[in-house]
Each structure stands twice: as structure tokens, then as C-alpha cells.
C-alpha positions in Angstrom: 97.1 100.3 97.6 95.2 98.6 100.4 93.9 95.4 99.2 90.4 94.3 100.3 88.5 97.4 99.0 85.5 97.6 97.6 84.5 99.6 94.5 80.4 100.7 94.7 78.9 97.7 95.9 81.2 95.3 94.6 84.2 93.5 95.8 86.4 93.2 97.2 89.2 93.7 95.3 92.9 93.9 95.0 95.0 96.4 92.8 97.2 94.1 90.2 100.5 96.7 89.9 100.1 97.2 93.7 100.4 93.3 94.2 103.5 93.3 92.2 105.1 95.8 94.2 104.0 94.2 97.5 106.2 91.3 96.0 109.0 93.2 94.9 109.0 94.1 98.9 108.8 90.6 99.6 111.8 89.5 97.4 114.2 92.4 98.7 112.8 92.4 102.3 115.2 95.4 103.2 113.9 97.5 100.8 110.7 98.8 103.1 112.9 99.7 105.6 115.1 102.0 103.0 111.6 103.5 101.8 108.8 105.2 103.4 106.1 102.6 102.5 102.3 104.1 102.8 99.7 101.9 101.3 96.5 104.0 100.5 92.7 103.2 100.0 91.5 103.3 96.4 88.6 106.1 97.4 89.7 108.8 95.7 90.6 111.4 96.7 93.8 109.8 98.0 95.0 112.2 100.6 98.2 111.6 100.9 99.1 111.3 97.6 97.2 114.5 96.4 99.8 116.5 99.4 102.6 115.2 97.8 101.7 114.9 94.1 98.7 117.3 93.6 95.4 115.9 92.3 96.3 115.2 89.1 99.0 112.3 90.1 96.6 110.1 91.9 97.9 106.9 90.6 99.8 104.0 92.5 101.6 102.3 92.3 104.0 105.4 92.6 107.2 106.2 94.0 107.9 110.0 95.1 111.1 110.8 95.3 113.1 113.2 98.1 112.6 116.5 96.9 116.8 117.2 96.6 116.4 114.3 93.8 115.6 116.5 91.2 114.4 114.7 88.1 115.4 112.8 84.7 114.2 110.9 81.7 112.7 108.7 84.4 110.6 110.7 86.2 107.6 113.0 85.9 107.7 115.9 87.9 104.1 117.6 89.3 102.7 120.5 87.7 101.3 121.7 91.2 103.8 120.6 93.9 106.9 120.1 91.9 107.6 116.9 93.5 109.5 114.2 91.1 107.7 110.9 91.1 107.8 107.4 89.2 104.3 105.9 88.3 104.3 102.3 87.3 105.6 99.1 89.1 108.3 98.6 85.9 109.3 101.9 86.3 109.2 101.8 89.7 111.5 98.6 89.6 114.1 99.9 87.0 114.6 103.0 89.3 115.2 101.0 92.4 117.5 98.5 90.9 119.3 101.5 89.5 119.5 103.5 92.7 120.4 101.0 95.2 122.2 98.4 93.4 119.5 95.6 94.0 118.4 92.5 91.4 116.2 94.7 88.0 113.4 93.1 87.1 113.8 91.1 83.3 
């Protein structure tokens, strides 16, 4: 999630589990260039996430998988597009570490 954003007329803030993930991207600095990285604007709705989610699954942080992944015990998969995801900056971390063979969070 973009960080800076307002919430009424309060602010501004920073999502927490976004800020871990901006880290995680930080520690494995090849990583963004493996993944299509979009950081959205807490307004909802969140456009982009709602085309490839549905607007149910407006969460972040969230990782949507290719859509030849198929799905497991890991993943949820959306009732309206189908799309396999992972919600949750653990969850997202697991997967990744899994996946690409890089350091798993402890």
C-alpha cells in the first residue's frame, strides 16, 4: 500500500504489514524484479486489486498468483475471478521462500 495516506481527515499514515513487505523487498532486492510490484492507495475501492481479486479480496498486503498456478493449502482462490492469491505478509513470506529458494522468515 502507498504509504503517506490519509484516512478522513486524519493522517497520514502507513500500513504496518505493507511496511514489512516493503522490507522483505529490501532484504532480497532481486525479488521486485521477479514480481510484478503495484503498491495501491488505501481508498477503497482498490481498482486493481478488485480486477484481479474481485471485491471481496481487497486486502494487502496480497500476492496474486499467475493464473497457470492453480492453488493449495496456501492459498485462497476468488469466488468471482478465480484467481489464486496469498493475503498476509507471513504467508506471503513462507510462499516466496518456498517458491524461489530465498532466506523464510523465522
Amino acid at each position: 500500500m502507498t504509504p503517506g495516506f490519509p484516512d478522513g481527515d486524519e493522517g497520514p499514515f502507513f500500513c504496518p504489514h505493507s511496511a514489512v513487505m516493503e522490507g522483505f523487498l529490501k532484504y532480497v532486492p532481486h525479488l521486485e524484479s521477479q514480481l510484478d510490484v503495484r503498491r495501491v492507495d488505501f481508498v477503497r475501492p482498490r481498482p486493481a486489486i478488485v480486477e484481479l481479486l474481485g471485491e471481496e479480496n481487497q486486502g494487502t498486503p496480497v500476492l496474486v498468483l499467475a493464473e497457470d498456478h492453480g492453488s493449495d493449502e496456501d492459498t485462497q482462490v476468488s469466488d468471482q475471478t478465480g484467481r489464486a492469491f496469498i493475503l498476509g505478509e507471513m504467508d506471503i513470506s513462507r510462499f516466496l521462500s518456498r517458491e524461489l529458494g530465498i532466506m523464510k522468515p523465522h
